[in-house]
Legacy VTK file of the C-alpha trace (Angstrom):
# vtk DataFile Version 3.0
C-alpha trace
ASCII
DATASET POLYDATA
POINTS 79 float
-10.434 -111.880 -126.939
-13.178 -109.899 -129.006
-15.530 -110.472 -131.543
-14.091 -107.605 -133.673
-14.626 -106.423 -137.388
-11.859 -105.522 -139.625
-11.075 -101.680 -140.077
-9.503 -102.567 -143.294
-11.713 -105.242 -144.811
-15.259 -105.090 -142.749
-14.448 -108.927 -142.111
-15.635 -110.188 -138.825
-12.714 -112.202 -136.462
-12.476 -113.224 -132.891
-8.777 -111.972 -131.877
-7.919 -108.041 -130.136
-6.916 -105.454 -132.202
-8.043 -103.897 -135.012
-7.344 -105.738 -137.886
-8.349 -109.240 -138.576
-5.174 -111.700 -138.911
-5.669 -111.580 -142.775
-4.472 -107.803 -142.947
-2.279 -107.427 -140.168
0.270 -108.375 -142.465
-0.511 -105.395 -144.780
-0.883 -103.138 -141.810
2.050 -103.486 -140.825
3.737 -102.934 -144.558
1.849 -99.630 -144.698
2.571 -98.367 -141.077
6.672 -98.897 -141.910
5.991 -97.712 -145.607
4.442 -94.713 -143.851
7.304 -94.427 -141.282
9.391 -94.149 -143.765
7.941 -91.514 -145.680
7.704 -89.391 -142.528
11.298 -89.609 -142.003
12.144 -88.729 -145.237
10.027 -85.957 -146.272
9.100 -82.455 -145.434
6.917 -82.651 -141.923
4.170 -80.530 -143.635
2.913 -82.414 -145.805
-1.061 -82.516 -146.153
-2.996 -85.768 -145.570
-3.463 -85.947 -149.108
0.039 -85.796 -150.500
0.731 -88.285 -148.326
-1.967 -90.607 -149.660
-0.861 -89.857 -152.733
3.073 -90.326 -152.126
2.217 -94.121 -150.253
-0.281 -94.901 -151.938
-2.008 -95.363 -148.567
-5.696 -94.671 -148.043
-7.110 -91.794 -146.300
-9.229 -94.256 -144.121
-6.226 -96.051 -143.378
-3.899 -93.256 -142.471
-6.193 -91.124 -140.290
-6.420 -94.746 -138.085
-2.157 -95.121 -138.122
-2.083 -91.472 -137.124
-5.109 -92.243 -134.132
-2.070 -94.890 -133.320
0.464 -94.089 -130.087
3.643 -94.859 -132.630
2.304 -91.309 -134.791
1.550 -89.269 -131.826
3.969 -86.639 -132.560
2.967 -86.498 -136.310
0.398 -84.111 -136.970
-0.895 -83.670 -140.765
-2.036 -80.464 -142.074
-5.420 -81.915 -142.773
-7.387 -85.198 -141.686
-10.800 -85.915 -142.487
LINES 1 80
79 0 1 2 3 4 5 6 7 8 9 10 11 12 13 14 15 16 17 18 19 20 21 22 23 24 25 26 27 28 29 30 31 32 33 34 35 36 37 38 39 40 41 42 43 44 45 46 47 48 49 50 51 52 53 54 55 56 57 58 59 60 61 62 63 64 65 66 67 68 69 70 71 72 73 74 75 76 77 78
């Protein structure tokens, strides 16, 4: 176990991962909101039409798609 800070919030936990235990829960609606979408729509899709589609920040989608479950996803554009 870490001292970590939140990628989502900036909020500092002891626990591993990324996410303190506060957001995990809405990290894991995006990433299956954002599975979803990818399953469902056309593959070529810019980074920004999908942030616009989910609803799902930039910042937050360029870290699911640094994630092993999006390897073989790869946007038009990521910042």
């Amino acid at each position: 176990m870490q001292f970590n800070k939140c990628s989502r919030c900036g909020c500092f936990f002891v626990s591993s991962g990324d996410v303190c235990p506060n957001c995990q829960p809405k990290d894991n609606f995006e990433m299956n909101k954002l599975k979803d979408f990818l399953e469902d729509s056309d593959i070529n899709c810019s980074m920004e039409s999908i942030s616009y589609d989910t609803g799902i920040s930039m910042k937050n989608l360029n870290r699911y798609f640094s994630k092993d479950s999006f390897v073989d996803y790869k946007p038009d554009t990521q910042l």
